[in-house]
C-alpha positions in Angstrom: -0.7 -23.1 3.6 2.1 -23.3 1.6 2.6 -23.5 -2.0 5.1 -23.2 -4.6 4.9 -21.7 -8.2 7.3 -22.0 -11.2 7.4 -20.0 -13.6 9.2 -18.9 -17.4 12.7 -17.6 -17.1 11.5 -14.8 -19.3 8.4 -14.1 -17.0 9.0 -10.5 -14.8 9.6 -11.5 -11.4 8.4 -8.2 -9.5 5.5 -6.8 -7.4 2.9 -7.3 -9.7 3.6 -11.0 -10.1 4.0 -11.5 -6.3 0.8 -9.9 -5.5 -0.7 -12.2 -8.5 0.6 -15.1 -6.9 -0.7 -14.2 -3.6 -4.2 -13.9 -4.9 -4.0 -17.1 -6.8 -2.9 -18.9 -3.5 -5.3 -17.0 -1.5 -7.9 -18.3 -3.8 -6.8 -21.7 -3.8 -6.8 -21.8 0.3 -10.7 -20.6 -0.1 -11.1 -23.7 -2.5 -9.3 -26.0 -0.7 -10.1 -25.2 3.5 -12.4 -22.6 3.4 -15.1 -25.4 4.6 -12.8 -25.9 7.7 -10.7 -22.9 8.4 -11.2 -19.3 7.6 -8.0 -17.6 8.0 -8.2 -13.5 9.4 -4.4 -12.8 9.8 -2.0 -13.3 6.5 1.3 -13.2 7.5 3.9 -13.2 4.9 7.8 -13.6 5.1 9.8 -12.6 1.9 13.2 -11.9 1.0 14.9 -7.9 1.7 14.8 -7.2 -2.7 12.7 -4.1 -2.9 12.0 -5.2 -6.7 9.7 -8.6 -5.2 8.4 -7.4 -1.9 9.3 -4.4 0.3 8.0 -1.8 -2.0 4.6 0.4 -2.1 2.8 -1.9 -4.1 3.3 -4.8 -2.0 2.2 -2.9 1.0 -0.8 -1.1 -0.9 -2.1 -4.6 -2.5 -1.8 -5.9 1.3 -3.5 -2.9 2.7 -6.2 -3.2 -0.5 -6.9 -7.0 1.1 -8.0 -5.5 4.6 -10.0 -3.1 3.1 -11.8 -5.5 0.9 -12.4 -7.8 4.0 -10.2 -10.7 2.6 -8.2 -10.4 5.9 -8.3 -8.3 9.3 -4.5 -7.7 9.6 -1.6 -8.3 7.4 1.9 -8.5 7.8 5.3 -8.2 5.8 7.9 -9.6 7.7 11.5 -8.8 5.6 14.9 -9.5 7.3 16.9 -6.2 8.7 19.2 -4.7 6.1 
């Protein structure tokens, strides 16, 4: 799935909204194909910004979905610095 959000210039554009995002699209895949296809790996590519993405609360919130049986692996995949 892929999906697109837009949002206020004056909205914070940091982990907490990316992990917000991520659980609004997860719950619109479960709306939309969960009938279909249930999805075990979530794989994610994001930019190398350690304000959006490749911090501790990116990797905890992923980590947090595997414990809560949402997924049975995630993955970050960041380009090399």
């Amino acid at each position: 799935m892929e999906a697109y959000f837009l949002l206020p210039s004056d909205c914070a554009k940091d982990a907490n909204m990316n992990c917000s995002l991520l659980r609004r699209m997860f719950d619109l895949f479960c709306e939309n194909f969960l009938d279909e296809y249930i999805a075990r790996n979530c794989i994610i590519s994001a930019d190398n910004t350690p304000r959006e993405s490749k911090n501790q609360w990116m990797a905890s919130y992923l980590a947090a979905c595997v414990g809560k049986s949402l997924f049975d692996s995630t993955e970050l995949h960041v380009p090399p610095d």
